[in-house]
N, C-alpha and C positions, 0 to 999 in steps of 0.2 A: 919570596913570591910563591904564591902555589901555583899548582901548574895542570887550571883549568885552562889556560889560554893553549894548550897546545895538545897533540896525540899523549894516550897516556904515557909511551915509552918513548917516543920519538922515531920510532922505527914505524916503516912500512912491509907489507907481508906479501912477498910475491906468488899473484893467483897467476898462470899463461893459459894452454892449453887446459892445464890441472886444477890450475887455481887462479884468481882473480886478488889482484893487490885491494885491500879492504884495511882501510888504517884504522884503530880503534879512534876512539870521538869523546871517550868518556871525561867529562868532567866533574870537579868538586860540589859545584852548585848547581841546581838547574832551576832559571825562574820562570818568573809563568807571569801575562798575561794576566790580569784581571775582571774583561767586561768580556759578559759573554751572553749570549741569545740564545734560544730553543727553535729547533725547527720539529713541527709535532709529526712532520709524514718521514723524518730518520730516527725518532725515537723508541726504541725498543725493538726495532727490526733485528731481524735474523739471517744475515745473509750467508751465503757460501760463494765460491770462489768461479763455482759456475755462473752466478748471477750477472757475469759482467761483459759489456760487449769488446773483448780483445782483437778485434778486427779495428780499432778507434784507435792511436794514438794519440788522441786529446782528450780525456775524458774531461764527463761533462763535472761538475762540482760534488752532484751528487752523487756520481759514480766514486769519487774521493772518499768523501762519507762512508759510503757503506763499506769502502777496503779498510778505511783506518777503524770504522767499528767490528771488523774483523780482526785487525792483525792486534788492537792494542792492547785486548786481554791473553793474548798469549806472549806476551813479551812478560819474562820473569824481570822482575826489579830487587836490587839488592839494597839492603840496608845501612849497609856499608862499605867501604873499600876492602873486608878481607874475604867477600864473597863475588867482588868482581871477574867478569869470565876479562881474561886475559888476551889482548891481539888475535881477536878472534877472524877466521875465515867463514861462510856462509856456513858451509857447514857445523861449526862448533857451535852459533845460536843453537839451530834445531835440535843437539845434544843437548846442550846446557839447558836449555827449557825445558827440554821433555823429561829427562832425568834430572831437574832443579840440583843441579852439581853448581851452580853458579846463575846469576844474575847480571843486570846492567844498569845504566845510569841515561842518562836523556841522550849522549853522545853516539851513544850503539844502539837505544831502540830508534833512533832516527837513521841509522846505517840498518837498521834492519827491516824498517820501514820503505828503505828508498829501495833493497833488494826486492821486495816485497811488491813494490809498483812496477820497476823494472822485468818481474815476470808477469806482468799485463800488457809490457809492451810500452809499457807510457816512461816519459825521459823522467828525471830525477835529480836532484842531488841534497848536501845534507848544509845547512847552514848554521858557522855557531855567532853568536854575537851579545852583547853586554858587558864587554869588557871594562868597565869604567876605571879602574886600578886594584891595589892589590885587595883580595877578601872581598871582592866585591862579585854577587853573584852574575852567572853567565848562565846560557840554554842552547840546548840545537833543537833544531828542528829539521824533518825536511821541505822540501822546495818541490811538486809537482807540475808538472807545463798541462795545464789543462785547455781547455776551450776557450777561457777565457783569459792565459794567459797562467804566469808563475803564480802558485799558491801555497799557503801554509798547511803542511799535515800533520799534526801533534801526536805520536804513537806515544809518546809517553806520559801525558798531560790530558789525551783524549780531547781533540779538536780539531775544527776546519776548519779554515777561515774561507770566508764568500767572495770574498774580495780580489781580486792580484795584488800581490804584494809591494806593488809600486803602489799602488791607490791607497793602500793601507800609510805608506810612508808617507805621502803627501800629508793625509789627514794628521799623522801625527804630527809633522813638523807644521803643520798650521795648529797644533795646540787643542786636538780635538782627541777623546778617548773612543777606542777602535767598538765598532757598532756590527761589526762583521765577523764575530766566533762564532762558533757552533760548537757548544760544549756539552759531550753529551755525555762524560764521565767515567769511570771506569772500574769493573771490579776485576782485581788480578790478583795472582799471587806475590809475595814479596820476601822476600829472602833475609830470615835473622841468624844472628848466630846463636843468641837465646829468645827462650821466650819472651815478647817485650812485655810490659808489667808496666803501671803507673807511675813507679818512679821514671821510667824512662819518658819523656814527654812525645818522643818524634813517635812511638806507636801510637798516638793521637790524630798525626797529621790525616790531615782530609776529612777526619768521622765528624758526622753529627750525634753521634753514639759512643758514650765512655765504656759500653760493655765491652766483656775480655773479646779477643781477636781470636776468631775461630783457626786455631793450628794444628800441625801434624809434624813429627822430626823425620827429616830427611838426611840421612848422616850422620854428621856432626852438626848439622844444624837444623834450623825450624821453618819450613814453610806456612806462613800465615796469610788470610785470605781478605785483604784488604777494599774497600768501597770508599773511591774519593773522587772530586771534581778538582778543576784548577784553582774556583776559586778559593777555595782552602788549603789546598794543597802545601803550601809555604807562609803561610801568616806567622807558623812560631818557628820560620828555619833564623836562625840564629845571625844570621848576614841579611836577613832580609830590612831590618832596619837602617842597614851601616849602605844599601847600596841605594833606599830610598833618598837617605842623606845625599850621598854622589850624584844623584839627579838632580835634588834640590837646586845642590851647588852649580849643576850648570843651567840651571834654569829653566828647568823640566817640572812639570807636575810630576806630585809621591806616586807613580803610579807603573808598573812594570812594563807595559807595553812599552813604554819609550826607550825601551832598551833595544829596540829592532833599530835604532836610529845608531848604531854601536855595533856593527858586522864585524867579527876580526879572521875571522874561517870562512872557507866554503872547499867541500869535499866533491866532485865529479863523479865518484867511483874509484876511478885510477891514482888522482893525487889529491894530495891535502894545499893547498895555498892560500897563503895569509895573506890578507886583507886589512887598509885601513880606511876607506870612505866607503861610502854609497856608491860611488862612480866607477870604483875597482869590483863593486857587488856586481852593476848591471852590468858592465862589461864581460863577467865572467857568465853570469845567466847567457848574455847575446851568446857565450861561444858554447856554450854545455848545450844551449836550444840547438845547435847543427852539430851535434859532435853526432857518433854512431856506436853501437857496441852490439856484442854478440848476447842478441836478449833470450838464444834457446842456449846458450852454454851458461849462462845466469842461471836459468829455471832451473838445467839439472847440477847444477851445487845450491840450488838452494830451493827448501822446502814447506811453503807455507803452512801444509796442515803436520797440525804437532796433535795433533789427538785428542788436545783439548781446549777447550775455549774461554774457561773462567778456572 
């Protein structure tokens, strides 16, 4: 069995006074989501981190938006398992990024994501789910308590969802595909150990453009500067057939979204606990909406401006 379904090492990392327990999330696959929407008044904006009202612990939707079109191009992305940053603490992103020593996977830009909202003030946690059997792709995401209730924030797929995430689940398990993304894309950096070249196919993913990939070596390896949306993101990942199959089979249209109906994680900050229905999800949401945590000893281990923003 591979072992997306759990922490990558199975250990947790005690953060107290010093440090905060932050369990890595990284998994093999990460899928995505397929239908997505344009909003023209979040497109191309430029925000910073002063733009937001931190007096608000509900932000409004858009207030989501424009943090995740902040934090999502400074999440470095690795290419592979030999450049993943390792059980990392809040602190080791902001290194690993800034000095591109190492990269992450959907499991830890959504753990660095929920740190990221957490110093606004607003609740958080990180959800994985699509578990359908073995080789079958899975994602995290995190979870936002906004205004209008839990929401989806894509840091590493680059998207919102409009909706709360129970309204989203209804829709799908009535058989409809979700009408509530906001996908607004992402250019970042991403972490090779060579340069990628055509015969490798995955430096393709996400481009509408075969031209070489604009890179620099950092180390021993290659920082390249990548431009993708969701919706391509995974069309040639290699499981992504084998898990549309597993839908098939239970009766699910070919379509990724319906893998939110497949929760098997969900992270608070402090513990990782597995999960197997919807009614273990809401329940864990009801208790993480009233839990409390130290959100100024968050802020100072952890540091959203890394210097750069593409």
């Amino acid at each position: 069995m591979i072992q997306h379904r759990s922490f990558r090492s199975g250990r947790s990392i005690l953060f107290s006074v010093v440090s905060l327990i932050v369990t890595s999330l990284a998994l093999t696959g990460c899928a995505a989501s397929v239908q997505s929407q344009t909003l023209q008044d979040v497109q191309g904006s430029q925000n910073t981190i002063q733009d937001f009202d931190t007096n608000s612990n509900k932000p409004t939707v858009h207030e989501v938006i424009k943090l995740v079109k902040e934090v999502s191009p400074k999440i470095l992305v690795s290419n592979n398992s030999q450049t993943l940053l390792s059980d990392p603490y809040p602190k080791d992103y902001n290194f690993a990024f800034l000095n591109r020593t190492a990269g992450v996977w959907c499991g830890d830009a959504a753990v660095f994501m929920m740190n990221a909202a957490r110093q606004m003030g607003w609740k958080a946690a990180v959800l994985s789910y699509g578990f359908l059997g073995d080789h079958s792709l899975t994602h995290a995401v995190t979870l936002i308590f906004s205004d209008i209730g839990w929401i989806v924030a894509d840091s590493y797929l680059g998207n919102v969802h409009t909706k709360p995430l129970i309204n989203e689940i209804d829709q799908l398990q009535s058989g409809n595909v979700l009408d509530s993304v906001v996908d607004f894309g992402v250019t970042r950096d991403v972490l090779f150990t060579s340069i990628p070249t055509s015969k490798n196919p995955s430096w393709l993913i996400g481009r509408k453009s075969t031209r070489p990939l604009p890179c620099e070596k950092s180390g021993n390896n290659f920082v390249c500067t990548v431009t993708h949306d969701e919706t391509d993101l995974f069309k040639i990942h290699k499981q992504t057939q084998l898990t549309l199959d597993m839908l098939e089979a239970r009766s699910l249209p070919r379509n990724m979204s319906y893998l939110k109906l497949f929760p098997y994680g969900i992270f608070d900050g402090v513990q990782y606990e597995e999960i197997s229905n919807l009614s273990m999800l809401y329940r864990d949401l009801d208790r993480i909406q009233t839990m409390g945590w130290d959100s100024e000893l968050e802020s100072r281990q952890f540091n959203l401006d890394l210097g750069r923003t593409s």
